[in-house]
PAMIFI-593261 format. One record per residue: x, y, z of N, C-alpha, C in turn; residue number from 1; residue in one letter. Coordinates in steps of 0.001 Angstrom, whole numbers, padded with zeros to 6 digits. Layout:
residues N
<<X, Y, Z>, <X, Y, Z>, <X, Y, Z>, NUM, 'A'>,
...
end
This chain:
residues 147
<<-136933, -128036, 182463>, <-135641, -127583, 182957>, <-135710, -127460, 184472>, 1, 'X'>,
<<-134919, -127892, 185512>, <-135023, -127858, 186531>, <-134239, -126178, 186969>, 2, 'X'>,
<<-135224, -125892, 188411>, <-135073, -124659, 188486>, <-133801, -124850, 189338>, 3, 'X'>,
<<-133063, -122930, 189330>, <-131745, -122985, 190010>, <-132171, -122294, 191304>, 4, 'X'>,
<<-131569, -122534, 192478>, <-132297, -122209, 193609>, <-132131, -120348, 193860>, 5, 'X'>,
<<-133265, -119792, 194195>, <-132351, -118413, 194787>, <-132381, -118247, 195477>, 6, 'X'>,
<<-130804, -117513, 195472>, <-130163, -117770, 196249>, <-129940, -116360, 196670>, 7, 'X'>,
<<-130512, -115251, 195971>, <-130234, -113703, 196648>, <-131282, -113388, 196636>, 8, 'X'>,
<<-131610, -112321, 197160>, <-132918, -111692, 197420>, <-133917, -111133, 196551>, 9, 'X'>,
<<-132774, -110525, 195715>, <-133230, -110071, 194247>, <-133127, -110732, 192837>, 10, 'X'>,
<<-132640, -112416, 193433>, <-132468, -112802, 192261>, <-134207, -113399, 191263>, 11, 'X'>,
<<-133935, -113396, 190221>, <-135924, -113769, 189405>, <-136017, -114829, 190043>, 12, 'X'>,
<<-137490, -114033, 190194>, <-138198, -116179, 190753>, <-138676, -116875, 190012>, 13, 'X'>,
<<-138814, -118298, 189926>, <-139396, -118867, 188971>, <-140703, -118580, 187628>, 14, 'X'>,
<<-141462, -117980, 188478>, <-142597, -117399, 187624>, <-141440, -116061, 187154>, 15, 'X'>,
<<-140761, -115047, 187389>, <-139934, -114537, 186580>, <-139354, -114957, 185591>, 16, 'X'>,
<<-138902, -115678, 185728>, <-137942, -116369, 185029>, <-139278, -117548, 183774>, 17, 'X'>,
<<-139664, -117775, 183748>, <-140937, -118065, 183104>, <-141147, -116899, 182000>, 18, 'X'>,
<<-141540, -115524, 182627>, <-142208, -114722, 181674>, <-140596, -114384, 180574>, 19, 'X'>,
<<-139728, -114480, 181235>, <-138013, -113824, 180686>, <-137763, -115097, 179470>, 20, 'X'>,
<<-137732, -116091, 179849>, <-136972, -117608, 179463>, <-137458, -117208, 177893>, 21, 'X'>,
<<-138719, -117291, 177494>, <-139049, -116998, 175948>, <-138469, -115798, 175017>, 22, 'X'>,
<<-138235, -114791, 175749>, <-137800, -113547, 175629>, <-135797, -113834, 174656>, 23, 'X'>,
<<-135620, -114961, 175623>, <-134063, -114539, 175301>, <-133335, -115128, 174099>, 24, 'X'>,
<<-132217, -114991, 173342>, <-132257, -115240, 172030>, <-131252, -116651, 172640>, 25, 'X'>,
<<-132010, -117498, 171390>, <-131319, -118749, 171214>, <-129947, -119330, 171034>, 26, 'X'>,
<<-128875, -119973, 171437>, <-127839, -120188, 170890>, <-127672, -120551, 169001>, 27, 'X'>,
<<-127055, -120256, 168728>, <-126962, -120972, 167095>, <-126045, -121852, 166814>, 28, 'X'>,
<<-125610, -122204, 167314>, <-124478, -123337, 167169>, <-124076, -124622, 168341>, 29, 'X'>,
<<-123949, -125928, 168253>, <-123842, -126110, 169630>, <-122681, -126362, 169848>, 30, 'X'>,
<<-121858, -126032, 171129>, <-120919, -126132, 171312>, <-120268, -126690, 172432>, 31, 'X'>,
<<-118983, -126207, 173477>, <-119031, -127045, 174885>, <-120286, -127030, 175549>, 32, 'X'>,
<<-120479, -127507, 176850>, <-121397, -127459, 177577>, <-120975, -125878, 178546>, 33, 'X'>,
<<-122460, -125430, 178662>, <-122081, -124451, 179601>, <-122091, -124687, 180988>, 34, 'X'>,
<<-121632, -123568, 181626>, <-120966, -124345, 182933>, <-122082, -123095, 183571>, 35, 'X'>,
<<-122016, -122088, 183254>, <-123128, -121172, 184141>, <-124717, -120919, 183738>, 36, 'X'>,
<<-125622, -120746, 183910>, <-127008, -120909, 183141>, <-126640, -119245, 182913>, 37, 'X'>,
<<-128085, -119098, 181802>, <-128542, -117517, 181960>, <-128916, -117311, 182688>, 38, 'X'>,
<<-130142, -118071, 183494>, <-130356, -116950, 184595>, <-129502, -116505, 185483>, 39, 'X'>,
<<-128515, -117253, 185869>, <-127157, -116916, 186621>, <-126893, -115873, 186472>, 40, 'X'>,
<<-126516, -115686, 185255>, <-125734, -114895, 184352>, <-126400, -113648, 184557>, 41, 'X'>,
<<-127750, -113543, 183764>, <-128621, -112651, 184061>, <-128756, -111997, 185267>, 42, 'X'>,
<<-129109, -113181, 186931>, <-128943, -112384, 187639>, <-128235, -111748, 188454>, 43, 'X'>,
<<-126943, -112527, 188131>, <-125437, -111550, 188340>, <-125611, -110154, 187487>, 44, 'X'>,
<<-126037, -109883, 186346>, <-125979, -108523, 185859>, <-126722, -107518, 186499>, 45, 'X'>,
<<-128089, -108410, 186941>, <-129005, -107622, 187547>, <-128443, -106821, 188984>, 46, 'X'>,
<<-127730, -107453, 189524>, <-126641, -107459, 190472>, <-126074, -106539, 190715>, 47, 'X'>,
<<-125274, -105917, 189764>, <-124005, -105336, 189302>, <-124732, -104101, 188972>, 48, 'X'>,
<<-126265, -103672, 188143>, <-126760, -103088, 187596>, <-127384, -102151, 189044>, 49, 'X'>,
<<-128186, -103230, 189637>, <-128648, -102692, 190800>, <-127943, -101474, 192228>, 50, 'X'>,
<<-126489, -102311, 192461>, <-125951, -102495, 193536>, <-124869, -100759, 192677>, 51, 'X'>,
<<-124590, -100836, 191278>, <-123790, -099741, 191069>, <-122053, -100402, 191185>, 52, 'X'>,
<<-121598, -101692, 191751>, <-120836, -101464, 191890>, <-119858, -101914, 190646>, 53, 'X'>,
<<-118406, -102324, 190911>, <-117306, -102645, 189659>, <-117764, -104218, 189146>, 54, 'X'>,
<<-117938, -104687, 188279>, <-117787, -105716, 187395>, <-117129, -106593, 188142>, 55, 'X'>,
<<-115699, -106842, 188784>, <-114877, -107385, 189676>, <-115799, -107842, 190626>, 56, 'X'>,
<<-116094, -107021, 191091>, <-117787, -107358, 192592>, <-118476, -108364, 192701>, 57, 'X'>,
<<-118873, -108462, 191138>, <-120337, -109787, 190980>, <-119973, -110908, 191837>, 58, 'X'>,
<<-120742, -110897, 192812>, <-120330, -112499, 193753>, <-120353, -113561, 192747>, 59, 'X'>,
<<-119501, -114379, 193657>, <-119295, -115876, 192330>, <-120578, -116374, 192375>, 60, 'X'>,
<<-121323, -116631, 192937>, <-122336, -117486, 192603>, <-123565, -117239, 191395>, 61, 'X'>,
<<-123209, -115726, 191099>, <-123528, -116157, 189328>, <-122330, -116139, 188370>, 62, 'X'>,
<<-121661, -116646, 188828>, <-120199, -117181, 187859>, <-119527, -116398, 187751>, 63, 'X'>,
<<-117998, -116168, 186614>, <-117190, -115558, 187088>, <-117356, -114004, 186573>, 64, 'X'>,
<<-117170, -112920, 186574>, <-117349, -111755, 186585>, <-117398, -111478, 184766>, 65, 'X'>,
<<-116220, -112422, 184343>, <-115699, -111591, 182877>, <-117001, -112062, 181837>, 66, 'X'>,
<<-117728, -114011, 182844>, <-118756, -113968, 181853>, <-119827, -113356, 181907>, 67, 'X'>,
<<-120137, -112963, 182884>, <-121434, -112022, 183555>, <-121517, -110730, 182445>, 68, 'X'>,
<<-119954, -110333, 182197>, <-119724, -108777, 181729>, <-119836, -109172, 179950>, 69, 'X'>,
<<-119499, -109918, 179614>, <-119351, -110274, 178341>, <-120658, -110999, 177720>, 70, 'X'>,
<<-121563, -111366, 178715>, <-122915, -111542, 178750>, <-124071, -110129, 178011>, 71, 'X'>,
<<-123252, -109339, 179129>, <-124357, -107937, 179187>, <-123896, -107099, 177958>, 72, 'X'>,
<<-122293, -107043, 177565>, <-121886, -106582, 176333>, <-122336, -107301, 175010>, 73, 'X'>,
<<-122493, -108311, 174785>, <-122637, -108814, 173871>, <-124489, -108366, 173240>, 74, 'X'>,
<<-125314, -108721, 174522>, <-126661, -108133, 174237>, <-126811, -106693, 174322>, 75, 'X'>,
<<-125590, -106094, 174837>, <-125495, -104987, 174300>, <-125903, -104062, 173244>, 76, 'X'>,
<<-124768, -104828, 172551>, <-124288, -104356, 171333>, <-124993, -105048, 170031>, 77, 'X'>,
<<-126100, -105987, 170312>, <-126785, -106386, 169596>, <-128207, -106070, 169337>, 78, 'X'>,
<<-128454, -105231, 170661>, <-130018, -104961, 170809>, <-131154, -105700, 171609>, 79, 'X'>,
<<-130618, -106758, 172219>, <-131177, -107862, 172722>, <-131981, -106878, 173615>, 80, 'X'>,
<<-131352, -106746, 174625>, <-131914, -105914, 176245>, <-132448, -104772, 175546>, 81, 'X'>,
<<-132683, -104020, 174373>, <-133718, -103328, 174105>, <-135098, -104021, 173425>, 82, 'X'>,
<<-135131, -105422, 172874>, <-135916, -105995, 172338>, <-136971, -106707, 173581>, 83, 'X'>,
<<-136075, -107115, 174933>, <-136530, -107501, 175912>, <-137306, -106716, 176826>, 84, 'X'>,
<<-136742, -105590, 176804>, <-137767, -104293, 177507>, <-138691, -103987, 177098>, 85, 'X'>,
<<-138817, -103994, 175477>, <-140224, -103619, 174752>, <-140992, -104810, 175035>, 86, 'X'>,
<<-140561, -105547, 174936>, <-141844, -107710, 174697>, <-142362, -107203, 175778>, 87, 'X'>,
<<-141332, -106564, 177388>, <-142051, -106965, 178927>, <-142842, -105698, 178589>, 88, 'X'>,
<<-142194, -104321, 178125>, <-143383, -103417, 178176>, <-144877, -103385, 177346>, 89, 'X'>,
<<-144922, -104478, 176390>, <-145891, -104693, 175565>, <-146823, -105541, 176564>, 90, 'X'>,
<<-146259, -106525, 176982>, <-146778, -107698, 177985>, <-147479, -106946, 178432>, 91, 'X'>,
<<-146874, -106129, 179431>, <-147326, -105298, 180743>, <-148674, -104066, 180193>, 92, 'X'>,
<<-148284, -103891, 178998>, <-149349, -102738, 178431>, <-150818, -103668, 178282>, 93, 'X'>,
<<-150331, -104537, 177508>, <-151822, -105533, 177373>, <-152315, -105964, 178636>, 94, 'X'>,
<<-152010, -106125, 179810>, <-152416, -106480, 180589>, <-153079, -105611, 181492>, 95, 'X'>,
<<-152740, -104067, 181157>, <-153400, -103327, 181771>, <-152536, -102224, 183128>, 96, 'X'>,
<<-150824, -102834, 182874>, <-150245, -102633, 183717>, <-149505, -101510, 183956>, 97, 'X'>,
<<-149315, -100942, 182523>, <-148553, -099586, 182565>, <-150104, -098231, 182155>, 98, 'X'>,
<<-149991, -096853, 182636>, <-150321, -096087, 182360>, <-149718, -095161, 181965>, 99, 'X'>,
<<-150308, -094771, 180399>, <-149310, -093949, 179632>, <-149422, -092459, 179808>, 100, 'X'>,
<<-149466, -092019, 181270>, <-150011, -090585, 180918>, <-148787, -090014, 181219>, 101, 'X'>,
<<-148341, -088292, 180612>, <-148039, -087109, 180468>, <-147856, -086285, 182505>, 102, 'X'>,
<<-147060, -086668, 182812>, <-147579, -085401, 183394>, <-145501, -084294, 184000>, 103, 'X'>,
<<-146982, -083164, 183527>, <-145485, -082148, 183217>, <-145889, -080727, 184673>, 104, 'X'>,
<<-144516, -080621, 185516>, <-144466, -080499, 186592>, <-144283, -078571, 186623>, 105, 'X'>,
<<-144625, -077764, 186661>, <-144418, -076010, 186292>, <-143318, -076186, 187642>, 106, 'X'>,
<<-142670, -076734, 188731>, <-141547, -076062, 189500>, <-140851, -075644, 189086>, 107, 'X'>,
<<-140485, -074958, 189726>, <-139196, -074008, 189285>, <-138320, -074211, 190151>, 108, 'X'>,
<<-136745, -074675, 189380>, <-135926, -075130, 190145>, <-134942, -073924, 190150>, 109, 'X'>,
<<-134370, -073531, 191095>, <-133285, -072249, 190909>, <-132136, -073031, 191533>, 110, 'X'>,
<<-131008, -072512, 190330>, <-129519, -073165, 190670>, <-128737, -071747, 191830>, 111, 'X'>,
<<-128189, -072232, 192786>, <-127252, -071511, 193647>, <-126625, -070426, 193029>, 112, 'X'>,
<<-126373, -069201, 193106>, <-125267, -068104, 192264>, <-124202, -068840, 191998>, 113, 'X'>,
<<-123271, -069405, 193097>, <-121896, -070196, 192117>, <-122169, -071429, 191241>, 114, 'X'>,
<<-123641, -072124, 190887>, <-123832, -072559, 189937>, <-123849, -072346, 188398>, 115, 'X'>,
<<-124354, -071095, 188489>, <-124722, -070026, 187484>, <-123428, -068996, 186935>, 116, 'X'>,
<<-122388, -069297, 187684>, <-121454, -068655, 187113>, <-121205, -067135, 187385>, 117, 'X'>,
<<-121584, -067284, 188559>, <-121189, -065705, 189204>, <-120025, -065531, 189745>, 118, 'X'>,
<<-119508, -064215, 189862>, <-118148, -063985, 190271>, <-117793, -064514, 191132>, 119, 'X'>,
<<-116591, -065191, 191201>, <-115713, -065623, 191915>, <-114883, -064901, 192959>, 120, 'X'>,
<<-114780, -065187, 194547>, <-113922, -064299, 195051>, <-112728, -065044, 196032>, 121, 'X'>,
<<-111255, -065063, 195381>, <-110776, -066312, 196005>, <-109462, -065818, 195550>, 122, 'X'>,
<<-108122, -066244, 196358>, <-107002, -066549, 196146>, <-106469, -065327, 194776>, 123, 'X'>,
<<-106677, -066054, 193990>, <-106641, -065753, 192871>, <-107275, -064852, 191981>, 124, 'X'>,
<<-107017, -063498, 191902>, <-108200, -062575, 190954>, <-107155, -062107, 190606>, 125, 'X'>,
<<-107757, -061251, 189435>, <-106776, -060349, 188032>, <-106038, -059214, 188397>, 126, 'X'>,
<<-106649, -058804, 189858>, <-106138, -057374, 190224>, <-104677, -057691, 191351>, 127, 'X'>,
<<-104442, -059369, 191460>, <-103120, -059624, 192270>, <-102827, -060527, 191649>, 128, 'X'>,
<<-101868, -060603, 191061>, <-101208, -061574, 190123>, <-100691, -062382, 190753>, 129, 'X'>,
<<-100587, -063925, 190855>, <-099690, -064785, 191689>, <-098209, -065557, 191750>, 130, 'X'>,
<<-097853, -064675, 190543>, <-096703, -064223, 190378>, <-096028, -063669, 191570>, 131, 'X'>,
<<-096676, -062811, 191997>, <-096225, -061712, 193343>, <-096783, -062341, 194661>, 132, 'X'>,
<<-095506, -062531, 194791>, <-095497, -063906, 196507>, <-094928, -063067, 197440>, 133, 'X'>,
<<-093736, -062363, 197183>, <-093003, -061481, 198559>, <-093696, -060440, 199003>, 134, 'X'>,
<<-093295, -060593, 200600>, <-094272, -059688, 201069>, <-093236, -058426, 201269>, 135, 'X'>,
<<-093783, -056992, 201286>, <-093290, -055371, 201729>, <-092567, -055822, 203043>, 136, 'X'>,
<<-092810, -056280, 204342>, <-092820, -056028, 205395>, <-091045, -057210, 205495>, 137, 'X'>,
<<-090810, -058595, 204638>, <-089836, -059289, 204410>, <-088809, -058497, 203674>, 138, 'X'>,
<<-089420, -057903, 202822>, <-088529, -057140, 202222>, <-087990, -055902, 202400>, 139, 'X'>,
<<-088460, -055347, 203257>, <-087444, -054378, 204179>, <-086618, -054698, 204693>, 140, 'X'>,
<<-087164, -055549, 205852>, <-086167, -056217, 207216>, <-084761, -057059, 206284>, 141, 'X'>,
<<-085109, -057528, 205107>, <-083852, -058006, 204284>, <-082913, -057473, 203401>, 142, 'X'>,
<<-083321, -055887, 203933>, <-082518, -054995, 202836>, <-081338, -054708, 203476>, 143, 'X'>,
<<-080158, -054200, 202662>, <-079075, -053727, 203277>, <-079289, -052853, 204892>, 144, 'X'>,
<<-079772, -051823, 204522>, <-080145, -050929, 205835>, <-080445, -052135, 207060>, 145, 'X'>,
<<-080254, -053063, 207061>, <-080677, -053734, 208461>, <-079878, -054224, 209277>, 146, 'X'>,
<<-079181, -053696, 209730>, <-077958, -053644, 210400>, <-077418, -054124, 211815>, 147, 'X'>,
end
């Protein structure tokens, strides 16, 4: 298969794309020709995944947004991208690459008092109802007696 050039910084490089290519599930049927590859596809998601931003965003050059999105839903909702994380984390375990250790941190994090739900002191409390808008001092000067 001839390789697709990359073309972003973060897009897989060939030897990436090597260890991934076996990983991904086969078509079952054949049908039109496709017009965008997976890795495209793929690394438009990676893209989108990375960067945080809207679906709309994905630059065209991994194709158009709705297939990028309908890409990542579909392996979604099938399990694919969890079957693919385990193969690379198995890979990576046999090779010596991940270390499985434990480690559990005693800090102590303390949340702010208005995190925690401490009294409030604002505008609004039980002992002035905000109902009651007119002020004493308007309401003199507007009484009859003001002559």
């Amino acid at each position: 298969m001839p390789t697709v050039p990359v073309t972003g910084r973060f897009d897989l490089t060939d030897a990436q794309w090597a260890v991934l290519e076996p990983l991904l599930p086969r078509g079952k049927k054949p049908g039109r020709p496709v017009t965008w590859t997976k890795r495209q596809l793929i690394d438009g998601i990676r893209w989108r995944v990375r960067t945080g931003s809207p679906w709309r965003d994905v630059p065209d050059r991994y194709g158009p947004w709705p297939s990028v999105y309908d890409l990542f839903r579909r392996w979604q909702r099938t399990g694919t991208w969890r079957k693919i994380v385990t193969a690379l984390q198995a890979r990576a375990d046999a090779a010596g690459l991940i270390t499985w250790e434990v480690s559990v941190d005693s800090t102590v994090a303390r949340a702010h008092q208005h995190a925690a739900g401490a009294r409030k002191r604002g505008i609004c409390r039980p002992s002035r109802p905000a109902a009651w808008t007119t002020s004493r001092l308007i309401t003199a000067w507007a009484g009859p007696a003001a002559g």
